[in-house]
MIMARKOL-757719 format. One record per residue (C-alpha): residue number from 1; x, y, z. Coordinates in steps of 0.05 Angstrom, whole numbers. Example, Ala and Ser with C-alpha at 12.3 -4.5 7.8 and 13.67 -1.06 7.14 Angstrom:
! MIMARKOL-757719
+-----+--------+--------+--------+
| seq |      x |      y |      z |
+-----+--------+--------+--------+
|   1 |    246 |    -90 |    156 |
|   2 |    273 |    -21 |    143 |
+-----+--------+--------+--------+
//
This chain:
! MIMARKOL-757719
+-----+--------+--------+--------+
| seq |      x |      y |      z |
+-----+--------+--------+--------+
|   1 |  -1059 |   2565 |  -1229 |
|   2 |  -1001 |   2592 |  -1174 |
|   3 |  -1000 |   2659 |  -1161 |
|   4 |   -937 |   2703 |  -1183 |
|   5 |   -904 |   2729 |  -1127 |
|   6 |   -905 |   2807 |  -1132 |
|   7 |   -850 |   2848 |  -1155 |
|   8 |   -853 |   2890 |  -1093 |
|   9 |   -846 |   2818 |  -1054 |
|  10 |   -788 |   2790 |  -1090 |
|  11 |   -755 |   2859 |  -1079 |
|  12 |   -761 |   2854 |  -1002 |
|  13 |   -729 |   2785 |   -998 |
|  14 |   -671 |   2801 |  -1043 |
|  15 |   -658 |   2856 |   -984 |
|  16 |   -670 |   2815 |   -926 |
|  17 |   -620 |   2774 |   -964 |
|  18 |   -567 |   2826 |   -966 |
|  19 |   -582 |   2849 |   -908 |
|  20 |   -559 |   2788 |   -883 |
|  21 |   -496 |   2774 |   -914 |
|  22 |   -469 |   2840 |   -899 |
|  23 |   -488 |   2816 |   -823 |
|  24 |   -454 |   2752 |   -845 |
|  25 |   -396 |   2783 |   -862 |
|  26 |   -385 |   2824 |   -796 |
|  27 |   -390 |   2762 |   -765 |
|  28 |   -331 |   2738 |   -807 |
|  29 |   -292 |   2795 |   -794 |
|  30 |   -300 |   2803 |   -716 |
|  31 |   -277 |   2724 |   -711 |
|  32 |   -218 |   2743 |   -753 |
|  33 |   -192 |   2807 |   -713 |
|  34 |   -215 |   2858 |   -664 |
|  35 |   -269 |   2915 |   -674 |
|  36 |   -227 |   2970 |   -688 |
|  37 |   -198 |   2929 |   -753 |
|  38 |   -283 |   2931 |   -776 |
|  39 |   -276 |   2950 |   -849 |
|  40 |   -329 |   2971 |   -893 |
|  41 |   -290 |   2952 |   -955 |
|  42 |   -275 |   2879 |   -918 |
|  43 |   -344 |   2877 |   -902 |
|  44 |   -371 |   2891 |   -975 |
|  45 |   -312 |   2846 |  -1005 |
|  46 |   -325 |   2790 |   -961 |
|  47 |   -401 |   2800 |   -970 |
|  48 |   -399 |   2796 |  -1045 |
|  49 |   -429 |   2871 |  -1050 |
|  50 |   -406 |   2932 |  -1063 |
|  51 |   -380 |   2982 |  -1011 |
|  52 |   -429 |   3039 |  -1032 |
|  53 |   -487 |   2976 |  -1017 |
|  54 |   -469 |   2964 |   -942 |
|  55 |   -469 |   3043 |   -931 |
|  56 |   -536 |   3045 |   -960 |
|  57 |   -561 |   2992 |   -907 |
|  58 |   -523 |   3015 |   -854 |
|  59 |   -491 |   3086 |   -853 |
|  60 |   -448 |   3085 |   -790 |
|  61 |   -412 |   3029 |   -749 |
|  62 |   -454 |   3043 |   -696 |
|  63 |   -520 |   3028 |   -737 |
|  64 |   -479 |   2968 |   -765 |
|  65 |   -466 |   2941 |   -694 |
|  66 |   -529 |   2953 |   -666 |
|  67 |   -563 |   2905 |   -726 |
|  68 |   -511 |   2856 |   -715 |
|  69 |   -532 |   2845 |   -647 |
|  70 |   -600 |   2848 |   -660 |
|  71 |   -596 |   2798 |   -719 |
|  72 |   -544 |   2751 |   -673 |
|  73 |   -596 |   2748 |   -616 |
|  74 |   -636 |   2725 |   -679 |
|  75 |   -598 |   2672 |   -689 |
|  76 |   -595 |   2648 |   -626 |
|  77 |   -668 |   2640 |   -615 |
|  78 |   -682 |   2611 |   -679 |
|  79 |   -713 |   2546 |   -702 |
|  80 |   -668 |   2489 |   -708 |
|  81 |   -655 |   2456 |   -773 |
|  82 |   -676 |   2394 |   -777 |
|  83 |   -606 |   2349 |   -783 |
|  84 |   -588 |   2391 |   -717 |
|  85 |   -647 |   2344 |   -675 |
|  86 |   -634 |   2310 |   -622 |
|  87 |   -650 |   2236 |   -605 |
|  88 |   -718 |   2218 |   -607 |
|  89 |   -761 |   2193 |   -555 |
|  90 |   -732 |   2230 |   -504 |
|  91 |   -777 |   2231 |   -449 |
|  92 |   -809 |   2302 |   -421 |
|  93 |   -776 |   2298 |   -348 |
|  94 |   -786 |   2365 |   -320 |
|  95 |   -858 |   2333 |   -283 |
|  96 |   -810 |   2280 |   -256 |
|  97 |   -764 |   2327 |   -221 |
|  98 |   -770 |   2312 |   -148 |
|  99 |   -741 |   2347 |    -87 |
| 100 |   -657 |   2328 |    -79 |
| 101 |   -607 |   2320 |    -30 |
| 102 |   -579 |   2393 |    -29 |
| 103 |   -515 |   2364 |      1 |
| 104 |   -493 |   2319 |    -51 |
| 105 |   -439 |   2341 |    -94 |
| 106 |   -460 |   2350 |   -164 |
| 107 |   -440 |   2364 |   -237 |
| 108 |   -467 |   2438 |   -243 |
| 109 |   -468 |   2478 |   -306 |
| 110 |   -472 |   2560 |   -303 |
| 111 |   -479 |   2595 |   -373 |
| 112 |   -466 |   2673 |   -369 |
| 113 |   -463 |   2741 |   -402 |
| 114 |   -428 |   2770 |   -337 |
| 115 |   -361 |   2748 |   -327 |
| 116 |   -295 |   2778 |   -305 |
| 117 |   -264 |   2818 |   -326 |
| 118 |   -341 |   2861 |   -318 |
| 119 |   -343 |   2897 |   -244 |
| 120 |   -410 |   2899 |   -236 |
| 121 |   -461 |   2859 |   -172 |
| 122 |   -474 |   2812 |   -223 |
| 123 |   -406 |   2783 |   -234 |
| 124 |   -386 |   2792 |   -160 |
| 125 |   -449 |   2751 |   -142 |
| 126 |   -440 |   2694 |   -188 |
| 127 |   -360 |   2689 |   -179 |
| 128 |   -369 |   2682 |   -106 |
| 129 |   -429 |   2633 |   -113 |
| 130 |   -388 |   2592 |   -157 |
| 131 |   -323 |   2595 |   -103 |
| 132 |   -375 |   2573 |    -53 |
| 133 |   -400 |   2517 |    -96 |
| 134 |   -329 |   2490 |   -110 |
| 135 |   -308 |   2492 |    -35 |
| 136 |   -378 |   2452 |    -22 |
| 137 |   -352 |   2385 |    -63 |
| 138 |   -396 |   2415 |   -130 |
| 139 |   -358 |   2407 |   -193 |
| 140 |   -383 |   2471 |   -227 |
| 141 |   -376 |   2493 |   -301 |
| 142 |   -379 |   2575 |   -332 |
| 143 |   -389 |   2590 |   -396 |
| 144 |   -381 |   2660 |   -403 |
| 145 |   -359 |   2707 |   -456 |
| 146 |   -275 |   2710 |   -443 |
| 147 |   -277 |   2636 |   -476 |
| 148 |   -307 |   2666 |   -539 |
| 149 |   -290 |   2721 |   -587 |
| 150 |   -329 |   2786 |   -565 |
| 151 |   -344 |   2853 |   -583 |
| 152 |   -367 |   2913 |   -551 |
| 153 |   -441 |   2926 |   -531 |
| 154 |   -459 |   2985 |   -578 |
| 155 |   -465 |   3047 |   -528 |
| 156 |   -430 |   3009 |   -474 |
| 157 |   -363 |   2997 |   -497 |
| 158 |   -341 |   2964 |   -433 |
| 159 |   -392 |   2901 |   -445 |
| 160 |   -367 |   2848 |   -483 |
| 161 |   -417 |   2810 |   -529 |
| 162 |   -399 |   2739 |   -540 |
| 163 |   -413 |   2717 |   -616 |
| 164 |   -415 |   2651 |   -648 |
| 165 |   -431 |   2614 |   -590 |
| 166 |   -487 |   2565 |   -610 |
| 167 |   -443 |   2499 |   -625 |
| 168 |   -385 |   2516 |   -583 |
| 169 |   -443 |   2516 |   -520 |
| 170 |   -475 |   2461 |   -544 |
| 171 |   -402 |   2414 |   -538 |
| 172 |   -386 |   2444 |   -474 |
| 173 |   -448 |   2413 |   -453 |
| 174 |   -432 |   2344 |   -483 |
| 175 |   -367 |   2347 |   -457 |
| 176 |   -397 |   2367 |   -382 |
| 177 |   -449 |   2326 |   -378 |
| 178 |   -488 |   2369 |   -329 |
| 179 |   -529 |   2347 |   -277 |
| 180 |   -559 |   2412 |   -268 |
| 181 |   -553 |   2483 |   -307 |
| 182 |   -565 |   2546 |   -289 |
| 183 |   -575 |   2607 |   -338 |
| 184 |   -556 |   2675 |   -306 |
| 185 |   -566 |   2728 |   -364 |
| 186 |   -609 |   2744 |   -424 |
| 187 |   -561 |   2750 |   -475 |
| 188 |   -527 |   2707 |   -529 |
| 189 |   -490 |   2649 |   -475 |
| 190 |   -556 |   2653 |   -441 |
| 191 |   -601 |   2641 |   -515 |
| 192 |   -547 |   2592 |   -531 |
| 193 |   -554 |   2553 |   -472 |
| 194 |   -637 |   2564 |   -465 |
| 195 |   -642 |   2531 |   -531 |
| 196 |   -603 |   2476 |   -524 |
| 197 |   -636 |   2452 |   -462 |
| 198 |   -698 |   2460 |   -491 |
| 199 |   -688 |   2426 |   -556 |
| 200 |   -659 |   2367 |   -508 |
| 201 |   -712 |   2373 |   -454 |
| 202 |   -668 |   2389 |   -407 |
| 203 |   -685 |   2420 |   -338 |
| 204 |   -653 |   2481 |   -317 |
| 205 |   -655 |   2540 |   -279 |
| 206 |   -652 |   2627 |   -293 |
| 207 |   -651 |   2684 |   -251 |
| 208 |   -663 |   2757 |   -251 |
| 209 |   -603 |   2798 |   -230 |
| 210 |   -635 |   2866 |   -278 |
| 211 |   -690 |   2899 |   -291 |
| 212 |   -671 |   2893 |   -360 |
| 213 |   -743 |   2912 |   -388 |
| 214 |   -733 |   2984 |   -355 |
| 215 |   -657 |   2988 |   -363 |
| 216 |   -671 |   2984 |   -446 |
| 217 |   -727 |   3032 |   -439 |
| 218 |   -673 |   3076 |   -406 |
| 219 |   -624 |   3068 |   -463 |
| 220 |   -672 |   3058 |   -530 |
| 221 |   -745 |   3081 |   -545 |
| 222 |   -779 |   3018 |   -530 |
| 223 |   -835 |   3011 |   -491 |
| 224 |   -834 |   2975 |   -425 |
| 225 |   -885 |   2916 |   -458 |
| 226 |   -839 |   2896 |   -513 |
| 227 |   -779 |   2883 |   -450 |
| 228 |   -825 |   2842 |   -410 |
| 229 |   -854 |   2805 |   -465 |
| 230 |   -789 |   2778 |   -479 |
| 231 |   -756 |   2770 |   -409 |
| 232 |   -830 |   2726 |   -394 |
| 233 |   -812 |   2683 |   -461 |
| 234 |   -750 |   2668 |   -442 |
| 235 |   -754 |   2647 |   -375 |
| 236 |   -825 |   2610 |   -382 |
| 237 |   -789 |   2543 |   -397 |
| 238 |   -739 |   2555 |   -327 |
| 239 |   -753 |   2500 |   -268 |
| 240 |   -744 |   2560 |   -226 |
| 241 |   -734 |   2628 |   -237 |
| 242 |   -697 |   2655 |   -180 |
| 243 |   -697 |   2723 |   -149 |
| 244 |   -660 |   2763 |    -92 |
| 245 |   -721 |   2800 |    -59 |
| 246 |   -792 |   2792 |    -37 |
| 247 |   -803 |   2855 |    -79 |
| 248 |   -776 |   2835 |   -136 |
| 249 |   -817 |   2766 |   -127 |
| 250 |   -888 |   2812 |   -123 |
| 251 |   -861 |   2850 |   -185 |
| 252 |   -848 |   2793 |   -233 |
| 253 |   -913 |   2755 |   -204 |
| 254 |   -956 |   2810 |   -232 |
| 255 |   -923 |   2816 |   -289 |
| 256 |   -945 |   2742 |   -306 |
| 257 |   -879 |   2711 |   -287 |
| 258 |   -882 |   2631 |   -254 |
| 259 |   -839 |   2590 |   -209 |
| 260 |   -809 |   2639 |   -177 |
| 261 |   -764 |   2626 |   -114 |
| 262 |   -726 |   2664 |    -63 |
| 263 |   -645 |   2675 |    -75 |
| 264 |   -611 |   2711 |    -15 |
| 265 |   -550 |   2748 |    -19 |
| 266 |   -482 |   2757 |     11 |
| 267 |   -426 |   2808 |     34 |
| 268 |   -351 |   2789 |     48 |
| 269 |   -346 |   2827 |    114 |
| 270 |   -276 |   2808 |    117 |
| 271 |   -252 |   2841 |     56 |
| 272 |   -306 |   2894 |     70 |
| 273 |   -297 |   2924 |    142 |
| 274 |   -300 |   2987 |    183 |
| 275 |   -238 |   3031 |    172 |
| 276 |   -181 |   3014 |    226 |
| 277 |   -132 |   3054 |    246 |
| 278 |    -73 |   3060 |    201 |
| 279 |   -119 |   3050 |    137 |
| 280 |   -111 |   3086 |     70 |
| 281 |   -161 |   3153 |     77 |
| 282 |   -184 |   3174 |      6 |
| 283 |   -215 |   3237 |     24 |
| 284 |   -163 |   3273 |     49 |
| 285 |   -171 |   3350 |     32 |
| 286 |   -240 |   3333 |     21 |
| 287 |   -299 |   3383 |     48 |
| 288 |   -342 |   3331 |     98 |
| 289 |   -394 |   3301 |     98 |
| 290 |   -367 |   3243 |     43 |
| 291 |   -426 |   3222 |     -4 |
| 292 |   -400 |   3170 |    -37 |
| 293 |   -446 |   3126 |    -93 |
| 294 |   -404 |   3064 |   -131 |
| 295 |   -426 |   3029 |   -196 |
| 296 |   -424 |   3035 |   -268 |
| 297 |   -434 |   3107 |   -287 |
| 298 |   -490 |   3098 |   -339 |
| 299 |   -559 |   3124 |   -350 |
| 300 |   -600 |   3064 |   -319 |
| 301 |   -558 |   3075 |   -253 |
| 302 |   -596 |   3145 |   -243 |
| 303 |   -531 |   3170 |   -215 |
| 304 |   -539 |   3242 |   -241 |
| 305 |   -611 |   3237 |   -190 |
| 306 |   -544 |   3233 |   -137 |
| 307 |   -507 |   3290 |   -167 |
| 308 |   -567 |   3341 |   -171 |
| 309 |   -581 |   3342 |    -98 |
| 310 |   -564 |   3398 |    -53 |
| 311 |   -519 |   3364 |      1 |
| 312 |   -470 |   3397 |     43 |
| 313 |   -399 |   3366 |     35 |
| 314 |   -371 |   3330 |    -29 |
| 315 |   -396 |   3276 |    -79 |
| 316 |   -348 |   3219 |    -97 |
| 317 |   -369 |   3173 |   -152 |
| 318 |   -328 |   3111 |   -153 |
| 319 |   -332 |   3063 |   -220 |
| 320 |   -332 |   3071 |   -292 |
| 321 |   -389 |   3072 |   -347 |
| 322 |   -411 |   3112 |   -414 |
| 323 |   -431 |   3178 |   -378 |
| 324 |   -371 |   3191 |   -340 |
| 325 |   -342 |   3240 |   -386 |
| 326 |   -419 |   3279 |   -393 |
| 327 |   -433 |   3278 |   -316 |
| 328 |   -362 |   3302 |   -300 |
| 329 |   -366 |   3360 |   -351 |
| 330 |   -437 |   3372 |   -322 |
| 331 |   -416 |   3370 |   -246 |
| 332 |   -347 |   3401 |   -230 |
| 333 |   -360 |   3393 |   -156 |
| 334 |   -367 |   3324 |   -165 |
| 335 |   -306 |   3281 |   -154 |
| 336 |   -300 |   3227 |   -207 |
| 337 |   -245 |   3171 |   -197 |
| 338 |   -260 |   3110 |   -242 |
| 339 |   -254 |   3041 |   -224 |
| 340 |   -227 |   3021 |   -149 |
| 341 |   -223 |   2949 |   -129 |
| 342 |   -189 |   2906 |    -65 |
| 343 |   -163 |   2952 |     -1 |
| 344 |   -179 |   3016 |    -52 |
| 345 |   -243 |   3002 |    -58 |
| 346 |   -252 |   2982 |      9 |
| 347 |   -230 |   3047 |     44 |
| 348 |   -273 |   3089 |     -8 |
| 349 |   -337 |   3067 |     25 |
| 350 |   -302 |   3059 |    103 |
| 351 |   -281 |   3118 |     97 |
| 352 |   -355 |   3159 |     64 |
| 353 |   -398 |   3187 |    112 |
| 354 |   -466 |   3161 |     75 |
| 355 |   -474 |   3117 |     14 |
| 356 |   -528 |   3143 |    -35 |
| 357 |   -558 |   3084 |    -88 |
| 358 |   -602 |   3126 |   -139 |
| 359 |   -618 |   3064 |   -184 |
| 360 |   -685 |   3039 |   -195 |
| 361 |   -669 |   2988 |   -247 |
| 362 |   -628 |   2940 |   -201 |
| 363 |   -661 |   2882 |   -169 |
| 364 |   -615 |   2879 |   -105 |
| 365 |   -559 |   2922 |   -103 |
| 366 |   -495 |   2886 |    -75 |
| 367 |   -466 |   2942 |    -66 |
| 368 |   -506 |   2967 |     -9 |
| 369 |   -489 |   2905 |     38 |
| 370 |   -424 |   2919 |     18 |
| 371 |   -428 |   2995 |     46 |
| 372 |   -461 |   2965 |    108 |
| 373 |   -401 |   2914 |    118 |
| 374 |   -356 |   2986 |    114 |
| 375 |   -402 |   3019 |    169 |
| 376 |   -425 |   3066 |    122 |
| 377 |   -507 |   3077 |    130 |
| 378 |   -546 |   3078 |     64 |
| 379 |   -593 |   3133 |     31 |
| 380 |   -633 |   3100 |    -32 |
| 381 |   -707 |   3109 |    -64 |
| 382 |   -748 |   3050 |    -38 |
| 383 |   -737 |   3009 |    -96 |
| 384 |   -730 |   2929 |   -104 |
| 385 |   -664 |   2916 |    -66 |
| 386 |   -663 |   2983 |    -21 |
| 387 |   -744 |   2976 |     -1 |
| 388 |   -722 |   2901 |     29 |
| 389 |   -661 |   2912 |     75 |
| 390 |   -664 |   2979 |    101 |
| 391 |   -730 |   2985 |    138 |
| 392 |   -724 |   2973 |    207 |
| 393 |   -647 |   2956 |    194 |
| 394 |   -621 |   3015 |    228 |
| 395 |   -573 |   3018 |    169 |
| 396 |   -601 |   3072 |    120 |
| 397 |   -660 |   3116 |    106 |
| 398 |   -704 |   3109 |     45 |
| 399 |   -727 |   3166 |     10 |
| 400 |   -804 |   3183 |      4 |
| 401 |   -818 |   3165 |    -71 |
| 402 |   -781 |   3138 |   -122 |
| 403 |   -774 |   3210 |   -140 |
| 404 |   -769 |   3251 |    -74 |
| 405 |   -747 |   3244 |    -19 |
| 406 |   -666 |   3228 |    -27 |
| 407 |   -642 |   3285 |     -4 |
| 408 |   -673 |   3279 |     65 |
| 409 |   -655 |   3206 |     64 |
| 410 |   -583 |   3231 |     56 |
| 411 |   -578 |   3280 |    115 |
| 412 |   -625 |   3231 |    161 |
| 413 |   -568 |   3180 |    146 |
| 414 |   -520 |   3211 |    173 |
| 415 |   -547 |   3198 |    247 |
| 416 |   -547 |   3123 |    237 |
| 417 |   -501 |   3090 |    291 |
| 418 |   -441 |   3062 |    242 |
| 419 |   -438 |   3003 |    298 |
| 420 |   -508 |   2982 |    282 |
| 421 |   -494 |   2983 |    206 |
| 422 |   -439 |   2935 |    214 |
| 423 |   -480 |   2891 |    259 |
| 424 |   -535 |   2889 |    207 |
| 425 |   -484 |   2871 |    143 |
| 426 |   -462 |   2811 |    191 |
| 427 |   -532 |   2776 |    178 |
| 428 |   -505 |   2755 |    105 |
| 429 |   -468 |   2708 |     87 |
| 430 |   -433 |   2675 |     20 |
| 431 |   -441 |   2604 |     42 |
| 432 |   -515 |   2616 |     57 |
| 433 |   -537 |   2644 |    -15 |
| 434 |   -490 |   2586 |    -40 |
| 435 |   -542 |   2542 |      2 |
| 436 |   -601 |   2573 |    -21 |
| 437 |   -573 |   2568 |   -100 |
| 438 |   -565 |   2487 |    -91 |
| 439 |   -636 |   2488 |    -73 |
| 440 |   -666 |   2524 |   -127 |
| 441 |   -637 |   2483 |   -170 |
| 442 |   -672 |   2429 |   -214 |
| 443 |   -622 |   2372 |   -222 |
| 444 |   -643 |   2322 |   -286 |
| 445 |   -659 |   2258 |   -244 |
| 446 |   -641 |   2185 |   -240 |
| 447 |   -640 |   2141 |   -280 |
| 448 |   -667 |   2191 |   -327 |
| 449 |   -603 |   2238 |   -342 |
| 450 |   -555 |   2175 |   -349 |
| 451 |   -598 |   2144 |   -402 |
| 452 |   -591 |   2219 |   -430 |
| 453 |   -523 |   2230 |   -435 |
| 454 |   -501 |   2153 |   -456 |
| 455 |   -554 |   2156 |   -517 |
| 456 |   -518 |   2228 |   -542 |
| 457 |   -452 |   2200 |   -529 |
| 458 |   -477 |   2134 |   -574 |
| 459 |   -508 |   2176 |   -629 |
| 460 |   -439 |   2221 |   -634 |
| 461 |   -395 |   2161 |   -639 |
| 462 |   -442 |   2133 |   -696 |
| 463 |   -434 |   2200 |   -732 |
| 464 |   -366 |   2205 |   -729 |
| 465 |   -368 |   2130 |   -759 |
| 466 |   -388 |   2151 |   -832 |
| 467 |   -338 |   2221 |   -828 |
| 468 |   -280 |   2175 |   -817 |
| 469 |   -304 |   2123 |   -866 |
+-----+--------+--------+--------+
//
């Protein structure tokens, strides 16, 4: 005889199921208008519940938003159904992969979180890889999030979270035909685009541009386990998992991470260059020595580590980010003035004395090459990025710990020849991490990816058959 499901059982499902067409209905409404439009009563209407019911699940927008991303990431992880397979028999490749010609021009795909209009090392590292790409003969596709409807990362309004993105990725694939994708970022375009290649058995490629285990931990009370478990599931399946420092590489090695491969970075030193005469001076009635730190103004930046030291002079923080308001109310001294970009930004960090980089969560840090292209010597804790180019660099001064130290590291730096710092910034180059990207990659070889994409192409003109019959 079958067991009765409990009472208490059949309870719990008819909330899950709630539960989820409340976060059904947000959905709906962010693809229909913006996020200050959000309506509980739309939201309970369109959900089939009453208004007093989505209150009772979630009592604030924020808490609302927060499960919506949650429950989206979800989605984008989840199972397939089984009409959404692909072809069958499609042979396991990635053990067929053999090296490539790095110099022939090829179809590549790059699926990404980080896009303009974001200011962040991220975006400035993949927008110039991708100019690079272009100008070497590559026909390169982005998916990022401007090409889909967004809304705002709860507790970091200025982040844009792409949402329904699964089916829309998956025909900008068909359409592309990619000979080789890359996936830059963890979030939904990154899921969307992790799934798809391996429900197709495609090859592809990640990389690591945050320490996003310790950035959450900064932000929510997770543990640091939880964060690695899940960066380590999703880039297990990557050909290659690339990285921008030898540090970084030792990290993720003993946190069980594989295939792991070296990806350098660059600095325009033409756009960034040593103040000339004639050039804009932002500091003008400021007390010297010029501190200067740039970068989103959030917790996991550590940028109130900067604003607690005892330094002579004045503090300038240059960028934008959910603490601004708290850190400026908090240090008066302190000179706050948002985002700078182009000749602006550039004579911000010509013009500093020393520039300080408090983060321990980044895994490179473009901005300190770009300091160094400027002139300006560098004060950081030896953390991943900082702890690989400024030994024996002449360019900067490490602090002791990753707790001590950075005040000493600031006034030390201030004796670094500015000549020398420019000298050392000239060692990187665009076209070279360009190079090094092409190499990492893991193309889908011959004849194996043109057997690929005819059979989809086949199977989607015999479904559209029967739809037009």
């Amino acid at each position: 005889m079958k067991s009765l499901a409990s009472p208490q059982s059949l309870r719990d499902k008819q909330r899950e199921e709630t539960r989820e067409q409340i976060l059904r209905a947000v959905g709906h409404q962010l693809e229909q208008g913006p996020l200050e439009d959000l309506s509980f009563a739309e939201i309970a209407k369109d959900a089939h519940v009453g208004e007093r019911t989505v209150y009772r699940y979630f009592p604030t927008k924020e808490a609302l938003l927060g499960a919506f991303w949650a429950w989206m990431q979800s989605q984008a992880v989840a199972p397939p159904e089984p009409k959404a397979k692909p072809p069958r028999s499609l042979p396991r490749i990635r053990e067929a992969i053999a090296s490539h010609d790095a110099g022939r021009p090829m179809r590549i795909l790059v699926a990404t979180d980080a896009w303009e209009p974001q200011v962040n090392g991220v975006v400035r590292t993949l927008t110039r890889v991708v100019k690079e790409l272009r100008e070497m003969g590559h026909s390169v596709e982005v998916i990022s999030p401007d090409q889909f409807k967004t809304f705002p990362l709860p507790t970091y309004a200025e982040i844009k979270v792409a949402i329904g993105v699964y089916e829309p990725v998956q025909e900008r694939f068909k359409a592309f035909e990619p000979e080789a994708i890359h996936i830059a970022t963890e979030g939904p375009i990154g899921l969307a685009a992790r799934r798809i290649c391996v429900e197709w058995k495609l090859p592809f490629t990640t990389s690591y541009h945050t320490r996003f285990p310790e950035y959450v931990s900064a932000r929510l009370p997770l543990p640091l386990a939880a964060g690695y478990a899940y960066m380590k599931w999703f880039h297990k399946p990557s050909g290659r998992l690339m990285v921008a420092t030898p540090t970084m590489r030792d990290e993720l090695a003993g946190h069980g991470f594989r295939n792991i491969s070296a990806w350098s970075r660059g600095v325009d030193t033409e756009t960034f260059h040593p103040r000339q005469d004639g050039d804009l001076d932002p500091y003008v009635g400021m007390e010297r020595p010029i501190f200067l730190s740039v970068g989103r103004v959030a917790v996991e930046k550590n940028i109130e580590a900067f604003l607690g030291l005892d330094l002579p002079g004045t503090k300038v923080v240059v960028g934008p980010g959910p603490q601004k308001e708290e850190l400026e109310a908090k240090y008066p001294k302190a000179v706050f003035v948002g985002s700078k970009s182009g000749p602006e930004l550039t004579a911000y960090f010509a013009g500093a004395d020393v520039f300080v980089f408090p983060s321990l969560t980044d895994t490179f840090g473009l901005v300190i090459l770009e300091a160094m292209a400027c002139g300006t010597p560098v004060a950081a804790y030896p953390a991943p990025g900082p702890i690989d180019i400024i030994p024996n660099s002449g360019a900067g001064k490490l602090a002791h710990t990753a707790t001590e130290g950075l005040r000493e590291a600031c006034l030390e730096a201030l004796a670094c020849d500015r000549k020398q710092v420019r000298a050392f910034a000239e060692k990187f180059s665009w076209r070279a991490c360009a190079e090094d990207f092409v190499r990492n990659l893991q193309p889908y070889p011959e004849p194996e990816k043109t057997r690929f994409w005819r059979r989809l192409r086949r199977l989607a003109r015999v479904r559209r058959k029967p739809a037009a019959a």
